[in-house]
Every structure is written in C-alpha cells, then in structure tokens.
C-alpha positions, 0 to 999 in steps of 0.5 A: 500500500502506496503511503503519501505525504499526506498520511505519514504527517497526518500519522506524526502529527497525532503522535506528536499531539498525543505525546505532547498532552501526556508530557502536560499531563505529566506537567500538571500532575508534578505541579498540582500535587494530584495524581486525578486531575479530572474523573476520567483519570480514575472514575473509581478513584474519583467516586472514593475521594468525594466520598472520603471528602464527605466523611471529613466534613462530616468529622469537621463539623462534629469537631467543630459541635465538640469545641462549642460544647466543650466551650460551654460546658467549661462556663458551666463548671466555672459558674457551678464551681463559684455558686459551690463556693459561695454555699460553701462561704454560707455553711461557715457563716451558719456554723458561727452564726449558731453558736453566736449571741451577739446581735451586732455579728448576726447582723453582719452574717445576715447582710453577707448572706443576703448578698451571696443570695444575690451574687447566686441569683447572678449566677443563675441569671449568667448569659452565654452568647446573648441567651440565658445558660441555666434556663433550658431552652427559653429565653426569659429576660431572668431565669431565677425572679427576686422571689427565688422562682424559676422562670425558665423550662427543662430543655436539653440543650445538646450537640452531636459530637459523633456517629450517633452520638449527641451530648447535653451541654447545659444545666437549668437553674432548676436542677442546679439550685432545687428550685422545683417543689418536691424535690432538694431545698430551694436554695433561695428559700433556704437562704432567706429562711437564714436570715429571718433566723438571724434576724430572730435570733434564733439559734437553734434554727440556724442549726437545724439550716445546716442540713438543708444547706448540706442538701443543697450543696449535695444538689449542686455537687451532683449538677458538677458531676453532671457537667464534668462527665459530660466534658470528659465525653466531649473530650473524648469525642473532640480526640477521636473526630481529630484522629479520625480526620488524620487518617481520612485526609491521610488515606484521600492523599493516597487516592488523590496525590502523586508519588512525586518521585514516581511523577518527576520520573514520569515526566522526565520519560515524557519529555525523553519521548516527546522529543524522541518524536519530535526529532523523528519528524525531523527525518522523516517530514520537510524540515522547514514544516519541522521548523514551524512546528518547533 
C-alpha cells in the first residue's frame, strides 16, 4: 500500500499531539500535587475521594459541635464551681452564726448572706452568647425572679459530637439550685429562711439550716458531676473526630496525590519521548514544516 505525504504527517502529527498532552499531563500532575486531575483519570478513584471528602466534613463539623460544647460546658463548671463556693462561704457563716449571741455579728452574717443570695441569683441569671445558660431552652429576660422562682423550662440543650452520638451541654437553674417543689431545698428559700433566723435570733434554727444547706450543696455537687462527665465525653469525642480526620485526609492523599518521585520520573520519560518524536519528524517530514512546528 502506496503511503503519501499526506498520511505519514497526518500519522506524526497525532503522535506528536498525543505525546505532547501526556508530557502536560505529566506537567500538571508534578505541579498540582494530584495524581486525578479530572474523573476520567480514575472514575473509581474519583467516586472514593468525594466520598472520603464527605466523611471529613462530616468529622469537621462534629469537631467543630465538640469545641462549642466543650466551650460551654467549661462556663458551666466555672459558674457551678463559684455558686459551690459561695454555699460553701454560707455553711461557715451558719456554723458561727449558731453558736453566736451577739446581735451586732448576726447582723453582719445576715447582710453577707443576703448578698451571696444575690451574687447566686447572678449566677443563675449568667448569659452565654446573648441567651440565658441555666434556663433550658427559653429565653426569659431572668431565669431565677427576686422571689427565688424559676422562670425558665427543662430543655436539653445538646450537640452531636459523633456517629450517633449527641451530648447535653447545659444545666437549668432548676436542677442546679432545687428550685422545683418536691424535690432538694430551694436554695433561695433556704437562704432567706437564714436570715429571718438571724434576724430572730434564733439559734437553734440556724442549726437545724445546716442540713438543708448540706442538701443543697449535695444538689449542686451532683449538677458538677453532671457537667464534668459530660466534658470528659466531649473530650473524648473532640480526640477521636481529630484522629479520625488524620487518617481520612491521610488515606484521600493516597487516592488523590502523586508519588512525586514516581511523577518527576514520569515526566522526565515524557519529555525523553516527546522529543524522541519530535526529532523523528525531523527525518522523516520537510524540515522547514519541522521548523514551524518547533
């Protein structure tokens, strides 16, 4: 069979364009860093990496859910951990007042008591990013009134953290404090009950006030606990959502990036190859045509 002119530069000029895209190919990889430059590349390797990618968003916001509870449960404690403080002051106030005839020094115990009313009463009320933290899920302008009430509801505040996995991340004033008929002393109650003691003179019922204020102590301690298991879980998660990314980015690199030893190589051979065809067109076509195409 006769071959022209025409067919051998039609055949070197397909030879010389299909090495000319290996060799950008080749380029594109070393320069990028990825070895799927488009889904045709790898269709199975394509469909892989957008799945890994999905998984890590997945652990990304999760994380992101475990840094917010983690952030609000550490005010929390710290808000807890003062309230404790403060019956702890009033325990020791109690434990003098009972013993104590003098009514100058009553006087004294009542006015600091009435202020850790209020400085709890504080506590209660704390905010937290423009919302009420001890309130559930309502938003009432104060979530314990002057009358020692509470006004919000028994909402669970929760944050997903994991597969499956949801925390509660916040404490109402309610549980924290006794608030609720039926159950641990009013810490409030309690409170003014001390005073009015204080204010009678009577000795014998600030006695009797140390156990409820053991009671309501006992309440707040388990609120604590409450919120320290729940900040160990949070940790938890927070450790596993990172280990789990590491690994997912780790097995998408595998999927997706180049060996760069492999693509510098790789690009080396295509460069030796495109030049190889480059140079036999040189011999085998006119060489001002070989001139212009270089």
């Amino acid at each position: 069979m006769r071959v022209t002119n025409e067919q051998m530069l039609g055949n070197t000029l397909r030879r010389l364009s299909s090495r000319l895209g290996q060799y950008e190919r080749a380029q594109s990889q070393l320069a990028s860093g990825r070895r799927i430059l488009t889904p045709s590349d790898d269709p199975g390797g394509t469909v892989r990496a957008l799945s890994l990618r999905a998984d890590e968003r997945s652990r990304e916001q999760e994380a992101r859910n475990a840094g917010d509870a983690h952030s609000r449960l550490q005010i929390v404690d710290a808000q807890l951990s003062a309230a404790s403080e403060r019956l702890q002051r009033v325990n020791d106030l109690a434990v003098g007042a009972a013993s104590t005839k003098n009514d100058s020094e009553r006087a004294a115990i009542k006015a600091e008591v009435l202020a850790i009313r209020e400085e709890l009463r504080g506590i209660a009320n704390t905010r937290y990013r423009g919302a009420p933290l001890f309130a559930g899920m309502a938003d009432p302008a104060e979530v314990v009134a002057a009358d020692g009430t509470y006004q919000g509801d028994a909402g669970a505040i929760e944050r997903r953290i994991g597969e499956g996995e949801t925390v509660r991340v916040n404490i109402t004033a309610d549980e924290a404090f006794g608030l609720s008929a039926g159950g641990s002393p009013n810490v409030f109650a309690v409170l003014d009950q001390f005073a009015a003691q204080l204010d009678a003179g009577d000795t014998a019922g600030v006695a009797a006030t140390l156990g409820s204020l053991e009671q309501v102590r006992g309440t707040l301690g388990r609120s604590q606990s409450v919120v320290g298991a729940a900040a160990n879980r949070v940790e938890s998660a927070r450790q596993r959502a990172s280990d789990t990314l590491l690994n997912l980015r780790a097995e998408r690199a595998e999927v997706e990036d180049v060996d760069m030893a492999e693509a510098i190589m790789t690009l080396q051979t295509q460069q030796v190859a495109y030049e190889a065809t480059l140079s036999a067109m040189s011999r085998a076509l006119p060489q001002s045509l070989v001139n212009f195409l270089r």
